[in-house]
C-alpha positions in Angstrom: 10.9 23.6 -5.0 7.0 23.5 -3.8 5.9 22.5 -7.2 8.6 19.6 -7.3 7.8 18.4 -3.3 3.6 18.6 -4.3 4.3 16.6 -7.3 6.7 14.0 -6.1 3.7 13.4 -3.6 1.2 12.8 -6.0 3.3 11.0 -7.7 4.0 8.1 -5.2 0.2 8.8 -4.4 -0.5 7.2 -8.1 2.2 4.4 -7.5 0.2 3.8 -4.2 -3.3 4.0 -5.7 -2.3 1.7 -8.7 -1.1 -1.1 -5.9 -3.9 -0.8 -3.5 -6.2 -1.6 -6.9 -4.2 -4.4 -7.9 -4.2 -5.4 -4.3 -8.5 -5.3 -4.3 -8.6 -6.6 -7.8 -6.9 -9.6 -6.7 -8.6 -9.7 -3.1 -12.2 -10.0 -5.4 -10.5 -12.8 -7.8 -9.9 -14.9 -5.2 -13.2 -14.2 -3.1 -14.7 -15.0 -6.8 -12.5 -18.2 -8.1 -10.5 -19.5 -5.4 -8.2 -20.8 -7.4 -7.3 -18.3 -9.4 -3.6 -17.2 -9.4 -2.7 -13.7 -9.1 1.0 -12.5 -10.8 2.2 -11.9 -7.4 2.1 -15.5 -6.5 5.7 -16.9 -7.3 5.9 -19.9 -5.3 5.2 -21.1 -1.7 7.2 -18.6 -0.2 6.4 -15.6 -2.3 2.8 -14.9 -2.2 -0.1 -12.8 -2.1 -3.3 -14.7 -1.8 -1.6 -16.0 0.9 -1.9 -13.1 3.0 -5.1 -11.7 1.4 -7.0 -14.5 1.9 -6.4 -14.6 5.6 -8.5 -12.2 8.0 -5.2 -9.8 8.2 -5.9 -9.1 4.8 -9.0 -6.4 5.6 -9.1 -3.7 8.6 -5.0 -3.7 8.7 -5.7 -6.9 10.5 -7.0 -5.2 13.7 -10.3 -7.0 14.0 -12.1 -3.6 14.4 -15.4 -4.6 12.5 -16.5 -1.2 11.8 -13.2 -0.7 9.5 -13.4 -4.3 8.3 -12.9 -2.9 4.9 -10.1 -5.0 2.4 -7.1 -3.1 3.3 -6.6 -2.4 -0.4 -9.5 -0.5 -0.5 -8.6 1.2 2.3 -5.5 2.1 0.7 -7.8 3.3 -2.5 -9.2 6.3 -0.3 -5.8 7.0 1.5 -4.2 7.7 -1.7 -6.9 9.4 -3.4 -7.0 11.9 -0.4 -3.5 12.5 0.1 -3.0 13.2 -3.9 -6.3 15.4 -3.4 -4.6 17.3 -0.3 -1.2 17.5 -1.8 -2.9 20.7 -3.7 -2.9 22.7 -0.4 -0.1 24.1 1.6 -2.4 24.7 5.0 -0.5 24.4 8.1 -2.7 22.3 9.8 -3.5 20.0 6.8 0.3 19.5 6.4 0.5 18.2 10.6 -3.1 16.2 9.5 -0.9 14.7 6.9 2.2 13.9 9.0 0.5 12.4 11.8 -1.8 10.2 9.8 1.2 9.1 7.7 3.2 8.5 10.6 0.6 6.3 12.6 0.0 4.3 9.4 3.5 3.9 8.8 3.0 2.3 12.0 0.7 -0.2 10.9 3.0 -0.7 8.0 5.2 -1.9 10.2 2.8 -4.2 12.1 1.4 -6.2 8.8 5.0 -6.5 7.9 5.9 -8.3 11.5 2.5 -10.2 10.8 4.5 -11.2 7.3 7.4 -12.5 8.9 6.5 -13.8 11.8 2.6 -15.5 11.3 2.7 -15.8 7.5 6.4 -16.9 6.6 5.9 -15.6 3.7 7.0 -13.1 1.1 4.1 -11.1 -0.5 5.4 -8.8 -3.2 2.5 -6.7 -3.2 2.5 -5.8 0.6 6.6 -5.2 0.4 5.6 -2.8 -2.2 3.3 -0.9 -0.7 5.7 -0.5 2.7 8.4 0.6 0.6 5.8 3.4 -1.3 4.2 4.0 2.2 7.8 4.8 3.3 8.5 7.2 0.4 5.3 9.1 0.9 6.3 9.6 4.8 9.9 10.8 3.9 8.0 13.0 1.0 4.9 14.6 3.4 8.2 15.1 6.1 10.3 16.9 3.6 7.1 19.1 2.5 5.8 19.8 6.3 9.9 20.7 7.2 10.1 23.0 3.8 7.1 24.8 4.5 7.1 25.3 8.2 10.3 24.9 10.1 
């Protein structure tokens, strides 16, 4: 049951890491052509460069310049480490995992209010990612209440 738990986790971590690429692929597409027209532009109402293009679309939105990063690179180096840490079964690196997954489920949650109620919009990418950020909190949940309660 670890083995299956560990690779359930790295396997959303991949699902996560392959949208947080296509995410920062498209962010440099549009910095580069602006009008180039990502996949995950439907119509009006369902679109990415929407979102990416606007200053929400690095630092989670927060404004804090020193992580001004695009947030899909910041998603880049959150899935890489959690795949990377999925290989332990420390105690403490399990709680590390719980509470950082936790707080940015929170900001999930945040950019997704930001969606509905400053965008209007639908962006397919960012829908995905809450859904995959959800599964990896349920998953790192399941794995810190298997190994330590």
């Amino acid at each position: 049951q670890a083995y299956s738990t560990a690779s359930r986790l790295r396997g959303i971590c991949v699902c996560g890491l392959a949208i947080s690429v296509y995410s920062l692929y498209v962010k440099m597409k549009l910095k580069e052509d602006e009008n180039y027209r990502p996949m995950c532009d439907v119509n009006d109402n369902i679109s990415c460069s929407l979102v990416f293009k606007s200053g929400y679309g690095d630092g989670f939105g927060l404004g804090i310049t020193q992580v001004n990063a695009p947030n899909g690179a910041i998603g880049c180096a959150f899935y890489i480490l959690y795949f990377l840490s999925s290989f332990f079964n420390h105690r403490w690196l399990c709680l590390v995992q719980l509470i950082v997954c936790t707080l940015t489920l929170l900001l999930c949650v945040y950019l997704g209010f930001l969606l509905i109620l400053v965008f209007y919009d639908f962006c397919l990418v960012c829908v995905t990612i809450y859904f995959i950020h959800t599964w990896l909190f349920q998953e790192v949940l399941r794995r810190y209440r298997r190994l330590y309660m």
